[in-house]
N, C-alpha and C positions, 0 to 999 in steps of 0.2 A: 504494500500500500504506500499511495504515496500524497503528500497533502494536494495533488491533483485530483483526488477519489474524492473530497471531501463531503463534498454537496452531495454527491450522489449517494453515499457511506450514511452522510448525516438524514437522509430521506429514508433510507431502508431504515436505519434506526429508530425513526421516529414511528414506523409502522410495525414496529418487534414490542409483541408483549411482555412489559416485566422489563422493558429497557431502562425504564426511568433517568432521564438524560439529566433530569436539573440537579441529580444528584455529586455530579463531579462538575469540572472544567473541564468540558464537552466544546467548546468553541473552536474555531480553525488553529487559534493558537496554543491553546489546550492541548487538541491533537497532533498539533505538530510538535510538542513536544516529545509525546509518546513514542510518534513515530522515529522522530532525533535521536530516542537514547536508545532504538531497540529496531532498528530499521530493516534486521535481519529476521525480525518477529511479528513483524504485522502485513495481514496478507485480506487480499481481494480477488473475487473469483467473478467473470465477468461473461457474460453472452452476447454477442454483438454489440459489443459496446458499454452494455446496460449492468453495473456492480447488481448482482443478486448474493452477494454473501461478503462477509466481513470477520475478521477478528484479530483482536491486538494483542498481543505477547506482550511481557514485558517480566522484567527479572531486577533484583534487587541486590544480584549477586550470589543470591544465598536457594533463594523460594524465584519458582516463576510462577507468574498469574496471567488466569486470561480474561480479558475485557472483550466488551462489545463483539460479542459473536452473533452473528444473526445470518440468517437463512431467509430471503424471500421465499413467503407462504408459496408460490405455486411451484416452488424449487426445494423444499422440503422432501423428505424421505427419497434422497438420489444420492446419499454421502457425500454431498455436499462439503457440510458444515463438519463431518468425520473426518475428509479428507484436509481440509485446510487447520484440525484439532492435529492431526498428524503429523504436517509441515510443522507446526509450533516447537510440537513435542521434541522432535528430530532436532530446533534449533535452540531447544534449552541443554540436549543430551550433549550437544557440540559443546557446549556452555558449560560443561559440567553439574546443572543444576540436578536436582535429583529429588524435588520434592516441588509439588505442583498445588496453588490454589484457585481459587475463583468464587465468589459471590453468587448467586441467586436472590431473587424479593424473595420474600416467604411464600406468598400467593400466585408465584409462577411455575404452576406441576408442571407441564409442557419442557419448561426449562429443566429442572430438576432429572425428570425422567432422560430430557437427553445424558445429562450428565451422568447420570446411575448409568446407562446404557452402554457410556464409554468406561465404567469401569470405577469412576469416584464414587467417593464416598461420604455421606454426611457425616460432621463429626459433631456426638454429641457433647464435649467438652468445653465447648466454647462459645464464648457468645462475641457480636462485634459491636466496637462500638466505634463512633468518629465524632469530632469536629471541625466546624464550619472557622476557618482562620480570616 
């Protein structure tokens, strides 16, 4: 991906259940940050032209996490969104990272399920918490 996708990244995302945008720094220079520190980790999957799938890697050194995965609904159940979870994975294992997270809303099963599906796991031990700087 690259801050050339944005508009289009940023449209799929806003029609993904359980995206909840206004929760980060989601704006073009937000994302271009992400993309800046991890440019080998975020990736776009495109059909004539047209971004139907998204997701951003990113790594802290230690833990990698994955952001804004999204699959256009009528691009669903094609391995898609498995296939571009796989490229990630492969670019954390280069990385040496060896331990993976990610987020879900509470309220987003769809989501969830994907993620059960590739193999995570909920972890009952923890709860998250953040603030707004």
């Amino acid at each position: 991906m690259t801050i050339a996708d944005y508009d289009q990244a940023y449209a799929l995302w806003e029609k993904t259940p359980g995206m909840h945008l206004q929760s980060l720094d989601n704006s073009r220079a937000g994302i271009q940050r992400v993309i800046d520190r991890n440019p080998d980790l975020c990736f776009v999957a495109e059909e004539k032209n047209r971004i139907v799938a998204t997701v951003l890697g990113a790594t802290d050194g230690r833990k990698g996490y994955f952001y804004h995965v999204a699959v256009a609904t009528e691009y669903q159940k094609k391995h898609i969104g498995s296939h571009l979870i796989t490229q990630v994975l492969a670019g954390f294992k280069v990385k040496k990272i060896t331990k993976v997270g990610l987020f879900t809303v509470i309220n987003n099963s769809a989501g969830q399920e994907f993620w059960q599906h590739l193999g995570f796991k909920e972890r009952p031990d923890i709860k998250y918490f953040d603030l707004d700087l």
